[in-house]
MARBA-3410 file (N, C-alpha, C, O; in Angstrom, 1 decimal):
228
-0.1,79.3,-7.4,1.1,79.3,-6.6,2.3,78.8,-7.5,2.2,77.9,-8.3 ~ 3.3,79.6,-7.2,4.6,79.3,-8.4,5.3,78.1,-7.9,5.2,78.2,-6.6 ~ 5.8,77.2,-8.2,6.7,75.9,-7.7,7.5,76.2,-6.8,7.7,75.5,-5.8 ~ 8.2,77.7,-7.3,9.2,78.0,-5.9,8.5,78.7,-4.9,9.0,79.5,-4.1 ~ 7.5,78.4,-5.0,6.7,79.0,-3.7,5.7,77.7,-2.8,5.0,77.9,-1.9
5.9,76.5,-3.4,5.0,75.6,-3.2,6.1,75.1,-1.4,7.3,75.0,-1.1 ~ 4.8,74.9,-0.7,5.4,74.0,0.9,6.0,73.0,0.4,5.6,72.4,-0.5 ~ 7.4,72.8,1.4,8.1,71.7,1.7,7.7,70.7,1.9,6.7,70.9,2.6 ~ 7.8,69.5,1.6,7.4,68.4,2.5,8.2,67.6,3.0,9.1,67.2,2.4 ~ 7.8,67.1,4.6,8.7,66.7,5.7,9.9,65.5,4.6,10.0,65.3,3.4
10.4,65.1,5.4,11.2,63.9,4.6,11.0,63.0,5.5,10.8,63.1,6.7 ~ 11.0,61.8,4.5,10.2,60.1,5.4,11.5,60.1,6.6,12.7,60.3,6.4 ~ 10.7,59.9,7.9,11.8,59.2,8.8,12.7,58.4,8.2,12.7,57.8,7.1 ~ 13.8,58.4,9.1,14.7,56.9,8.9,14.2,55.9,9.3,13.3,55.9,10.1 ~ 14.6,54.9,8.7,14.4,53.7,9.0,15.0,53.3,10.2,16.0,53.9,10.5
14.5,52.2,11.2,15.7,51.8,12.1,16.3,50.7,11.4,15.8,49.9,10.7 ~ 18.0,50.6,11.9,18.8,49.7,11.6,17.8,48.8,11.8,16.7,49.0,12.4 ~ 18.4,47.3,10.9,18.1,46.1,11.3,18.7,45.7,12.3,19.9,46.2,12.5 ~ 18.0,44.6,13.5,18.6,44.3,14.5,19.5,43.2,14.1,19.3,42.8,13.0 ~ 20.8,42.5,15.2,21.4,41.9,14.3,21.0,40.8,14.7,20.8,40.5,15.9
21.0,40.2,13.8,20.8,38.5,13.3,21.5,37.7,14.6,22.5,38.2,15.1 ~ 20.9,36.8,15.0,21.1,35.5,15.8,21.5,34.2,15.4,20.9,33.4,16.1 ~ 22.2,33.6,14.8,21.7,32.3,13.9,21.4,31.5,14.6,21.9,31.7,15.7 ~ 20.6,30.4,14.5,20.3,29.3,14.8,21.5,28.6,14.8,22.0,28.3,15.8 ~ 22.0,28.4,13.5,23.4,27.1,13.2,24.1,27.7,12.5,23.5,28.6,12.0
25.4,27.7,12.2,25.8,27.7,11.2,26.7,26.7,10.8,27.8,26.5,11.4 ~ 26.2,25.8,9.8,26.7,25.0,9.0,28.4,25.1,8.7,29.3,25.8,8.3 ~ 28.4,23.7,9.5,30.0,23.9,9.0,30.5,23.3,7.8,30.8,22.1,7.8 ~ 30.8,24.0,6.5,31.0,23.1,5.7,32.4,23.9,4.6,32.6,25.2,4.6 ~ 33.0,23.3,4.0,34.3,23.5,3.4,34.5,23.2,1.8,33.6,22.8,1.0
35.6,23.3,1.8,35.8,22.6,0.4,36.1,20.8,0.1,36.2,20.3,-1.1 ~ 36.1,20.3,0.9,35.7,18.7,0.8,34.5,18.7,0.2,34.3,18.4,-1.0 ~ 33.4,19.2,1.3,31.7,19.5,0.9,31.7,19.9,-0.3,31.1,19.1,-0.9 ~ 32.3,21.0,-1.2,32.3,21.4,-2.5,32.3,20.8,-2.8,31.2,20.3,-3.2 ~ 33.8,20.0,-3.1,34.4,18.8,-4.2,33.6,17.6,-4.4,33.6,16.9,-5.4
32.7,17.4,-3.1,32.1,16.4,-3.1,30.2,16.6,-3.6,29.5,15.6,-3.8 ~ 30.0,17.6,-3.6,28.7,18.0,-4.1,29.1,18.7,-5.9,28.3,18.8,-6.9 ~ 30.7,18.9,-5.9,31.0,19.2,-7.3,31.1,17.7,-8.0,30.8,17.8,-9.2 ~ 31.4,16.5,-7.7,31.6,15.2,-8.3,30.5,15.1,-8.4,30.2,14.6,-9.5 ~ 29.5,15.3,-7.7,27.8,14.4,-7.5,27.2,15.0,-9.0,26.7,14.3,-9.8
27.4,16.3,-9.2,27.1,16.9,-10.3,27.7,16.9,-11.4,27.1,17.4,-12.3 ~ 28.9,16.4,-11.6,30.1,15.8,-12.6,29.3,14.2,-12.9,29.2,13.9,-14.1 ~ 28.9,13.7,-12.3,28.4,12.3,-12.4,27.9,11.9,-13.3,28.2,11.0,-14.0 ~ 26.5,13.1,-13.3,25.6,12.8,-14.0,23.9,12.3,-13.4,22.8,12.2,-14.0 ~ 24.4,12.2,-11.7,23.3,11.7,-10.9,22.9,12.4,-10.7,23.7,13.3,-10.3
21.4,12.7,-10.8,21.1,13.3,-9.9,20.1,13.4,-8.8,19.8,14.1,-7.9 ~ 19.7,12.3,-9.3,18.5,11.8,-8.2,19.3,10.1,-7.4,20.5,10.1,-7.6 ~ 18.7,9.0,-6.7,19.6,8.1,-6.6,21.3,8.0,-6.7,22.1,8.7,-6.1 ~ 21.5,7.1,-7.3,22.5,6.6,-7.6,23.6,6.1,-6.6,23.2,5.6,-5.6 ~ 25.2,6.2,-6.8,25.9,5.2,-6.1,26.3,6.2,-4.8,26.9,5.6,-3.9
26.1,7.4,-4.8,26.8,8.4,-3.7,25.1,8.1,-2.9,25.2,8.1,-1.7 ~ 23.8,8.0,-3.2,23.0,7.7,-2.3,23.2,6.4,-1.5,22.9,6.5,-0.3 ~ 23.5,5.3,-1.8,23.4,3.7,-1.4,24.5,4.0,-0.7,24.5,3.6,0.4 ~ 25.6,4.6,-1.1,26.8,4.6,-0.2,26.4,5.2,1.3,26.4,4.6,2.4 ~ 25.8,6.7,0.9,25.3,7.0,2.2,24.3,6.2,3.1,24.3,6.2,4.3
23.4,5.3,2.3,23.0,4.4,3.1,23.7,3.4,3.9,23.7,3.3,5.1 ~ 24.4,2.7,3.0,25.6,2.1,4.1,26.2,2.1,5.4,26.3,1.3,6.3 ~ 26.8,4.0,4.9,27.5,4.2,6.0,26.3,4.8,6.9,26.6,5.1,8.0 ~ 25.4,5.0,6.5,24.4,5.7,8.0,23.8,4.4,9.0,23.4,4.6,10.2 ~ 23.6,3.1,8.2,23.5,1.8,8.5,24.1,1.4,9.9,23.7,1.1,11.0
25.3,1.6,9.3,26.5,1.0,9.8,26.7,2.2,11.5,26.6,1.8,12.7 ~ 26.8,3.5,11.2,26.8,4.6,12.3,25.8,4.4,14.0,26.0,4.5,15.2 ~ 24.4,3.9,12.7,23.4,3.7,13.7,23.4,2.4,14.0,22.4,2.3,14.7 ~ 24.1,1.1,13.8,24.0,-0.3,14.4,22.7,-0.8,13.6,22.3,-1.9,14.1 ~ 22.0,-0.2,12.4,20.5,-0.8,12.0,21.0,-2.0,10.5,22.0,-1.9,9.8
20.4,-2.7,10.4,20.1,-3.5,9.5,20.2,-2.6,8.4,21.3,-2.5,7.8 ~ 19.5,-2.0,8.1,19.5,-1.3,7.0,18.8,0.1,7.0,18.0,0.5,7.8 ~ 19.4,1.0,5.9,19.0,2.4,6.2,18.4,2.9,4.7,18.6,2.0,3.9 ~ 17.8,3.8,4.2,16.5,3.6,3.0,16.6,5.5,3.1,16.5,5.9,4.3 ~ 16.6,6.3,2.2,16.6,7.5,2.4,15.6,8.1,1.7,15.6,7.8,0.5
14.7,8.7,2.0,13.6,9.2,1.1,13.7,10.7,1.0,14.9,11.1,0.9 ~ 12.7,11.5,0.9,12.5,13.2,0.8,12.7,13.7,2.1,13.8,14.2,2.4 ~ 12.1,13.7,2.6,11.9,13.9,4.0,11.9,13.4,5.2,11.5,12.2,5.2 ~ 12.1,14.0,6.3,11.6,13.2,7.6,10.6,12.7,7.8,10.4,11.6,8.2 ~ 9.1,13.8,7.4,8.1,14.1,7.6,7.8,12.2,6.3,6.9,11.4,6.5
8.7,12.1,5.3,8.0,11.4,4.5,8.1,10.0,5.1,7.5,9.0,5.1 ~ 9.7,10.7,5.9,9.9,8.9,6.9,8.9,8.9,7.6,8.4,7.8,7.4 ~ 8.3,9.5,8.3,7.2,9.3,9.5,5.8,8.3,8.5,5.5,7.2,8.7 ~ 5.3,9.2,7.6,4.6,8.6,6.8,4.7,8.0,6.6,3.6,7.8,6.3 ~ 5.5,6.6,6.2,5.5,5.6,5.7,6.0,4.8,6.8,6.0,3.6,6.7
6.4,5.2,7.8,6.2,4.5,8.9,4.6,4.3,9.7,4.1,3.3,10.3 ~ 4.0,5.2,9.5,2.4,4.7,9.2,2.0,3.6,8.8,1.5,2.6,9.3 ~ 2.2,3.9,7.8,1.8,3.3,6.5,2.5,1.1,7.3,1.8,0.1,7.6 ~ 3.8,1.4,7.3,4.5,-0.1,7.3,4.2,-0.7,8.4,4.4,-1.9,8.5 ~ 3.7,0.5,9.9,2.3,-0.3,10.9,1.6,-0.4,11.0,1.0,-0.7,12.1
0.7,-0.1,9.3,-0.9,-0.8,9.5,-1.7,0.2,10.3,-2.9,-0.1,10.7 ~ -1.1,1.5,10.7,-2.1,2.7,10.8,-3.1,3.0,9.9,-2.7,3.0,8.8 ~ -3.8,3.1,10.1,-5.1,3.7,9.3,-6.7,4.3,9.9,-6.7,4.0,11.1 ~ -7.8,4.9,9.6,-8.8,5.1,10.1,-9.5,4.3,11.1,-9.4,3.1,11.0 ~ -10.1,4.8,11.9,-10.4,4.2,13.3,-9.2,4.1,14.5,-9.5,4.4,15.6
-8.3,3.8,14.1,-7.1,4.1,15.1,-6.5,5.3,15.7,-6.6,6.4,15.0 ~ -5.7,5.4,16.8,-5.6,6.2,17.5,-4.4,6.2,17.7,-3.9,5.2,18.3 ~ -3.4,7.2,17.3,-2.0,6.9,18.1,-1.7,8.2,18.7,-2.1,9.3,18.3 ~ -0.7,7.6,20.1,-0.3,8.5,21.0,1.0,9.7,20.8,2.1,9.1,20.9 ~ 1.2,11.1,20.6,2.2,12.0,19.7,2.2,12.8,21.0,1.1,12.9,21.7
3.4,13.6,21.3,3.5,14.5,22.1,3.2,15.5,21.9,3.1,15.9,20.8 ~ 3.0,16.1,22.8,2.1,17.5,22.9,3.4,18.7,22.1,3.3,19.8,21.7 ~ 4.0,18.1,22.1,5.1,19.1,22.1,6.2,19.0,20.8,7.4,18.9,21.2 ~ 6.1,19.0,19.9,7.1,18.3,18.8,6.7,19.3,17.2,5.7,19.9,16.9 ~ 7.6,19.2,16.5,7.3,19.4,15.1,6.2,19.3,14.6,6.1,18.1,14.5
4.9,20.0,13.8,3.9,19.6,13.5,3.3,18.2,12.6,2.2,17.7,12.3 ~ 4.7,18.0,12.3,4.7,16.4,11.0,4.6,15.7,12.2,3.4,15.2,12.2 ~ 5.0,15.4,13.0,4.3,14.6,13.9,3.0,13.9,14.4,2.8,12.7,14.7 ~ 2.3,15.3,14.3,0.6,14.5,14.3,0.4,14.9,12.8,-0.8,14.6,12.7 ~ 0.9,15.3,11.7,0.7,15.6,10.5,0.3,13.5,9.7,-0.5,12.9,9.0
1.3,13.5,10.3,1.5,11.8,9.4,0.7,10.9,10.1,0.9,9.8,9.7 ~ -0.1,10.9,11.0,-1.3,10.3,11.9,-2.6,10.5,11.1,-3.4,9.7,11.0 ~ -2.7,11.5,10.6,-3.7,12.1,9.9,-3.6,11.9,8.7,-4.6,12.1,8.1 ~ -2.4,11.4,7.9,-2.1,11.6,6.6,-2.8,10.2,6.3,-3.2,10.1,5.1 ~ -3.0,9.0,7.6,-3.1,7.6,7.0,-4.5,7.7,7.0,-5.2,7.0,6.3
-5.4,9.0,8.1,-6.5,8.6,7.9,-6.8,8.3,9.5,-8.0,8.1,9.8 ~ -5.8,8.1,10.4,-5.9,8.1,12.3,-6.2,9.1,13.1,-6.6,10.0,12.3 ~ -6.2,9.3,13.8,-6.4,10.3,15.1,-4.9,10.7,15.8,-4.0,9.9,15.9 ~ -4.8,11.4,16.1,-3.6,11.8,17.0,-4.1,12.2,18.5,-4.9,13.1,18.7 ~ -3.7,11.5,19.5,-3.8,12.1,20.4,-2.3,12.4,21.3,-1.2,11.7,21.4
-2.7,13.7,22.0,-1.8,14.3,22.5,-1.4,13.3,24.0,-2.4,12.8,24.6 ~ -0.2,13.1,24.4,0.9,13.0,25.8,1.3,14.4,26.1,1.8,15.1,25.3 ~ 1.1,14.6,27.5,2.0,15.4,28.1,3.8,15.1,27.8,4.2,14.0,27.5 ~ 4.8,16.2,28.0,5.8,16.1,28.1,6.3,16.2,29.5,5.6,16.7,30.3 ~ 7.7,15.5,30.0,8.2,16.1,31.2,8.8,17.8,31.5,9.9,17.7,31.8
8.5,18.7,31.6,9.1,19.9,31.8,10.9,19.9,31.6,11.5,20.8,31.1 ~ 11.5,18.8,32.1,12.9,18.6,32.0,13.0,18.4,31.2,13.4,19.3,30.5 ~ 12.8,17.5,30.7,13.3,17.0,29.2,12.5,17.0,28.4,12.5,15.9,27.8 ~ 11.5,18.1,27.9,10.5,18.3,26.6,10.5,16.8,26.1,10.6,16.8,24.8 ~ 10.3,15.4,26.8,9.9,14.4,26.0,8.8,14.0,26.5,8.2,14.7,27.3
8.2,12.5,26.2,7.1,11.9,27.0,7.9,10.8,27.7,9.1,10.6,27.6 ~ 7.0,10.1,28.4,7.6,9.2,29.5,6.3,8.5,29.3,5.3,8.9,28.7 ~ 6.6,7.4,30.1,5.7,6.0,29.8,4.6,6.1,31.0,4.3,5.0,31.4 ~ 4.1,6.8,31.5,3.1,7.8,32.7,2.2,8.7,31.5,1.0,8.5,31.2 ~ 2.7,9.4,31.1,2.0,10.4,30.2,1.6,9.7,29.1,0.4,9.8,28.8
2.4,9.0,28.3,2.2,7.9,27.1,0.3,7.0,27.9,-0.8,6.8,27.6 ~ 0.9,6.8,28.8,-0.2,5.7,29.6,-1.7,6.5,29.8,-2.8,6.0,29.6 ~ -1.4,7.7,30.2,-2.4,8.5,30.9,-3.1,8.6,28.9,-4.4,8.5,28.8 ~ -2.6,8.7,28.0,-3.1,9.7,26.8,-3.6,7.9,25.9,-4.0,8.0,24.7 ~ -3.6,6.5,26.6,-4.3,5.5,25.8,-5.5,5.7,25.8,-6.2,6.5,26.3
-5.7,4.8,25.0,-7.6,5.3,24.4,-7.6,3.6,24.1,-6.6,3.1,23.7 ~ -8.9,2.8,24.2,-9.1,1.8,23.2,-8.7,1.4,22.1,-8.5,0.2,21.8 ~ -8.6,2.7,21.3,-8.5,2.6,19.7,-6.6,2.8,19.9,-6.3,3.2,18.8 ~ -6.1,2.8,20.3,-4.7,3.1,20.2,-3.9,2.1,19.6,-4.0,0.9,20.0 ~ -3.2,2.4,18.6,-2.6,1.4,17.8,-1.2,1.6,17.8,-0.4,0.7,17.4
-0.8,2.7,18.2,1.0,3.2,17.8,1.0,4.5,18.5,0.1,5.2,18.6 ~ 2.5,4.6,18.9,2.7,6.0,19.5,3.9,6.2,18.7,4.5,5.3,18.1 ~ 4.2,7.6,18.7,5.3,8.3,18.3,5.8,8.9,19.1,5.2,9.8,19.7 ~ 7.2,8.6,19.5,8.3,9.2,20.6,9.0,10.0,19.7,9.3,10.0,18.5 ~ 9.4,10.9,20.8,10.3,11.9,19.7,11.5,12.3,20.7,11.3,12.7,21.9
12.7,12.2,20.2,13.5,13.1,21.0,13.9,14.4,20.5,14.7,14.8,19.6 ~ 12.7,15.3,21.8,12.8,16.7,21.3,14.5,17.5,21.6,15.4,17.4,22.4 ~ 14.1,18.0,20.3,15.5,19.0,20.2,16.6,18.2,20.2,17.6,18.9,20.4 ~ 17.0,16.7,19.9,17.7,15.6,20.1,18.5,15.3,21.7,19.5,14.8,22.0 ~ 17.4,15.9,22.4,17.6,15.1,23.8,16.9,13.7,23.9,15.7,13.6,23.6
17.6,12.7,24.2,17.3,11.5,24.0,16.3,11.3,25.1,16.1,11.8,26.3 ~ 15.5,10.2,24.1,14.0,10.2,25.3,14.5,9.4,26.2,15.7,9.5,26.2 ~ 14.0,8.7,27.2,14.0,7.6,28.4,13.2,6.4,27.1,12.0,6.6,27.1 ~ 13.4,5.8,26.7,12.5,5.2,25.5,12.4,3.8,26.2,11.4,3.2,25.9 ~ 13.3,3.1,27.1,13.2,1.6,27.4,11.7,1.5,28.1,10.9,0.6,27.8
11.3,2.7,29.4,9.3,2.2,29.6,8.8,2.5,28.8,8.0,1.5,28.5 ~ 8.6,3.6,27.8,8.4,3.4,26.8,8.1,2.6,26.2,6.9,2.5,26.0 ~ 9.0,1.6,25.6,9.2,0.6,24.9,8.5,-0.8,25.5,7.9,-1.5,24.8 ~ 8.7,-1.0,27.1,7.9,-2.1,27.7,6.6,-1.5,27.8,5.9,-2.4,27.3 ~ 5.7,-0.5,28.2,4.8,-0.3,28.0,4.0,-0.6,26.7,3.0,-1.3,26.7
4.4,-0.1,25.5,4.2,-0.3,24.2,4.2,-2.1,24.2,3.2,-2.5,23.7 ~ 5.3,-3.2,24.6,4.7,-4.5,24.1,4.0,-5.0,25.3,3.6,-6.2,25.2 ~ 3.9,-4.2,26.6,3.0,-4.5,27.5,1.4,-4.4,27.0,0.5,-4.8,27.8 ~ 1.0,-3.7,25.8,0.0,-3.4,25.5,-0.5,-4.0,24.2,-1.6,-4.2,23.9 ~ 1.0,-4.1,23.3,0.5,-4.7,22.1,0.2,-3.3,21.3,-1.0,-3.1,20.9
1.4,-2.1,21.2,1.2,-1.0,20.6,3.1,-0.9,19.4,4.2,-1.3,19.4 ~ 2.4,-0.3,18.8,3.6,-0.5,17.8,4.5,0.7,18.0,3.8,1.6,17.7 ~ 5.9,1.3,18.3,6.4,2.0,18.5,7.5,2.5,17.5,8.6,2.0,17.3 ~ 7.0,4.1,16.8,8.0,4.7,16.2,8.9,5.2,17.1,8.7,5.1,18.3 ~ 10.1,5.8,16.7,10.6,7.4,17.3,11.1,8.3,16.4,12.1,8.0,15.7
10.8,8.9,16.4,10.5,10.5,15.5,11.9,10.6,16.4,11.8,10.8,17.6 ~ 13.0,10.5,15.8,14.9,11.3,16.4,15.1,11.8,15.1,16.0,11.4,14.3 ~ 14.2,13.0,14.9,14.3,14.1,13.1,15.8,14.7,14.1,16.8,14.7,13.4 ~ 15.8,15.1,15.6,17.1,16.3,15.6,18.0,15.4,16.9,18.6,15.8,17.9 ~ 17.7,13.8,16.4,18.7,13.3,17.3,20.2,12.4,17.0,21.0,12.0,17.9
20.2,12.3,15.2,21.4,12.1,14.5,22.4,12.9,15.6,22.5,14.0,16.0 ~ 23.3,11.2,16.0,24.6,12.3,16.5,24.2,11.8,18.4,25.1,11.5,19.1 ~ 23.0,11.6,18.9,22.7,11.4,20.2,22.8,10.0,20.5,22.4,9.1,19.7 ~ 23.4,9.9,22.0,23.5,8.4,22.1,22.3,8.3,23.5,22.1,9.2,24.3 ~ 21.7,7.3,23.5,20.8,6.5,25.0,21.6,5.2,25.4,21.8,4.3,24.6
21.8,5.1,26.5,22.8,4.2,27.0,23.7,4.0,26.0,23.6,3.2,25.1 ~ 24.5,4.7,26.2,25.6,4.2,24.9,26.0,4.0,23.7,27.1,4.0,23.1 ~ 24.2,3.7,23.3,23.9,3.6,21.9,23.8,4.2,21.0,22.6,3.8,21.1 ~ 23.9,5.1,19.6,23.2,5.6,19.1,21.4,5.8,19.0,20.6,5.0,18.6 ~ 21.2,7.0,19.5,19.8,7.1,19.4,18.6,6.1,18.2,18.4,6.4,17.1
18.0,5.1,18.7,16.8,4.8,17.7,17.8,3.8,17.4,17.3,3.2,16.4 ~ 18.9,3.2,17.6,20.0,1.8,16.9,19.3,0.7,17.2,19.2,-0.3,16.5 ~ 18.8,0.7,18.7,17.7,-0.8,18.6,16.6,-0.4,18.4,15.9,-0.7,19.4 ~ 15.8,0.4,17.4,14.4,0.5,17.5,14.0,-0.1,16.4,14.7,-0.1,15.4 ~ 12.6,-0.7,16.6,11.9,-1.3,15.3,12.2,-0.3,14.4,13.0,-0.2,13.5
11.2,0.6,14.8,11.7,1.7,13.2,11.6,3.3,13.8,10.6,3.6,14.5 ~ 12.5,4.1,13.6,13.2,5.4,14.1,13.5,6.1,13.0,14.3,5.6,12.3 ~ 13.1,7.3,12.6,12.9,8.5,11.2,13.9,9.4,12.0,13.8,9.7,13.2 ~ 15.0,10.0,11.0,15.7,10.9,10.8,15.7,12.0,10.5,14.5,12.0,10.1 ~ 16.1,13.2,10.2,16.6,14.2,9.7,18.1,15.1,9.4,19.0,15.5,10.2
18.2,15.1,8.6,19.5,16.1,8.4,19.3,17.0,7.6,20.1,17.5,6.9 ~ 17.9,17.6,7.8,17.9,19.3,7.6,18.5,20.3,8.1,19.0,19.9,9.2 ~ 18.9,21.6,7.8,19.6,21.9,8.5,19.3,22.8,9.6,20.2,23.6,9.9 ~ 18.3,22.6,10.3,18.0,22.5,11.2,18.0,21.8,12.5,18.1,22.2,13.7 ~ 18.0,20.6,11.9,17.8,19.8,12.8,19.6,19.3,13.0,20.1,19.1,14.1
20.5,19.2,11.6,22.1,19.0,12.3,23.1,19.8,11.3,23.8,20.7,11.8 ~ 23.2,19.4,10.2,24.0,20.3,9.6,23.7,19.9,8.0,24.3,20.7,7.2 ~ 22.9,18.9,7.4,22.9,18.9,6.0,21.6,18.2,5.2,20.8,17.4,5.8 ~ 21.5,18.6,4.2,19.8,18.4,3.7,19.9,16.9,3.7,21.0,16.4,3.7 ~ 18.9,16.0,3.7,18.6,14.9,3.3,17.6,14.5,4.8,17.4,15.3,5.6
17.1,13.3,4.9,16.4,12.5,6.0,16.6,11.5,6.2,17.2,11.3,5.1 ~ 16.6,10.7,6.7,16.8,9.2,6.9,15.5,8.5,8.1,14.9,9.0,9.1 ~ 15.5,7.3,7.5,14.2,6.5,8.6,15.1,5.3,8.7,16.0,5.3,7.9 ~ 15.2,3.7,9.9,15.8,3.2,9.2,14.6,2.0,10.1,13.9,2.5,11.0 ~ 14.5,0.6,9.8,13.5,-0.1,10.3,14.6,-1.2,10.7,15.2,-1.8,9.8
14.8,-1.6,11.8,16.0,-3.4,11.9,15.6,-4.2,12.2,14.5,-3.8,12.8 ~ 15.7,-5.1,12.3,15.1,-6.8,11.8,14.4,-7.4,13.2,14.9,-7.9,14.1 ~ 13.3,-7.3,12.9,12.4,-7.7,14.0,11.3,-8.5,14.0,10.8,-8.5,12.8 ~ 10.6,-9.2,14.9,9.3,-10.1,14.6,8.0,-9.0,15.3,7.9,-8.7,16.5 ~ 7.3,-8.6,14.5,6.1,-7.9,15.3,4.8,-8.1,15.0,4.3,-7.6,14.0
4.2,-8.9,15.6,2.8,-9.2,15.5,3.0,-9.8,13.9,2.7,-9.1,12.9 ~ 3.3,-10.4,13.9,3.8,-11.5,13.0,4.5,-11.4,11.9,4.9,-12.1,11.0 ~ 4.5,-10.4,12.1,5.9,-9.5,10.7,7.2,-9.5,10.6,8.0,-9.1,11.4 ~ 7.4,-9.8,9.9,9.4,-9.2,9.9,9.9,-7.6,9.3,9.5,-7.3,8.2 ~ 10.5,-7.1,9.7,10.9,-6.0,9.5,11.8,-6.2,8.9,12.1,-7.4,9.1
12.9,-5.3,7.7,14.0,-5.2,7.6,14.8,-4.1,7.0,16.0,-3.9,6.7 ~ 13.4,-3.2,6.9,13.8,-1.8,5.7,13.9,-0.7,6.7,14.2,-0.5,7.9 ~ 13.6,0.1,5.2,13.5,1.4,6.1,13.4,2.2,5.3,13.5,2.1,4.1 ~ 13.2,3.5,6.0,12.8,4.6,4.1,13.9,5.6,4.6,14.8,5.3,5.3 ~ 13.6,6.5,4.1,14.6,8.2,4.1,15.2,8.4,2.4,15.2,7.7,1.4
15.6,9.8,2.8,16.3,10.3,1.4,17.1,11.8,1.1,16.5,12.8,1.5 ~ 18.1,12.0,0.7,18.5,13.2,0.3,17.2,14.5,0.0,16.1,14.3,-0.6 ~ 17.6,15.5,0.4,16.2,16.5,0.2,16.7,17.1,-1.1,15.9,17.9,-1.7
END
């Protein structure tokens, strides 16, 4: 068979358009943000330095805490909030059914158990009924979270936890920016982990911050977090 005699062949469908995009966020950011991410890099810094402790300061200061400590991640604040309540193997702490997977991720990371709380349907958080229903013997610490940065109901919460002799984080990774009674979210909590991914508000970094407390014979005064 000669070439100009060889069958056609169909031509590939079209493609369908792409559907269009939804965003989640869009970052609002300008040329301040430039100038100020162009100095950070003018500096010389680039890990630490004096534009981190500043931001410490001023996130200190925002949330009413003693002090604020910035690490890698949220997920790395949660961890070491483990870590600085003596979580470890054999224990049990209480995490919502419903939350970010670093949540029960850093339960596990010390070598604990995670167990699950029901959420309220209203407000995708836990409440101090569900927290209660999900104790175990071995319960050492719960993690509250204000999902999607709807602020939890945290004060039964909080009396149930020293009604029991349980140590109380709150995972507020998407509640930078939320107030509970007035307050800045997590401003009176022993220790409360941040985020400023940009997911969770508008810019990379995390923050944890721990403020000055007596607990089971400890004093508190730190706190972790960090630029990402």
């Amino acid at each position: 068979m000669s070439p100009d005699s060889a069958v056609p062949t169909a031509a590939a469908p079209a493609r369908p358009a792409a559907p269009a995009m939804l965003p989640v966020m869009r970052p609002w950011l300008g040329e301040e943000e430039a100038e100020a991410a162009a100095a950070a890099v003018r500096s010389g810094w680039v890990a630490q330095g004096p534009r981190v402790a500043e931001f410490e300061r001023a996130l200190a200061a925002r949330l009413g805490a003693a002090e604020a400590v910035v690490v890698s991640s949220c997920t790395t604040a949660l961890h070491l909030a483990m870590v600085l309540t003596g979580v470890g193997p054999g224990d049990d702490v209480v995490v919502p059914s419903l939350s970010f997977i670093a949540t029960a991720n850093v339960v596990r990371y010390v070598g604990a158990r995670p167990v699950f709380a029901d959420v309220d349907p209203s407000t995708q958080n836990v409440t101090a009924a569900t927290v209660e229903a999900a104790l175990t013997p071995a319960t050492r610490a719960v993690i509250a979270v204000d999902q999607g940065g709807m602020p939890l109901d945290v004060e039964p919460v909080r009396a149930l936890c020293l009604r029991r002799g349980l140590e109380l984080v709150q995972d507020s990774a998407c509640a930078i920016g939320s107030t509970y009674r007035g307050r800045p979210v997590g401003g009176d909590a022993t220790l409360a982990a941040y985020s400023f991914h940009p997911a969770s508000c508008s810019r990379p970094g995390r923050v944890a911050r721990w403020s000055p407390t007596v607990r089971s014979g400890r004093r508190g005064r730190g706190g972790c977090a960090s630029t990402a």
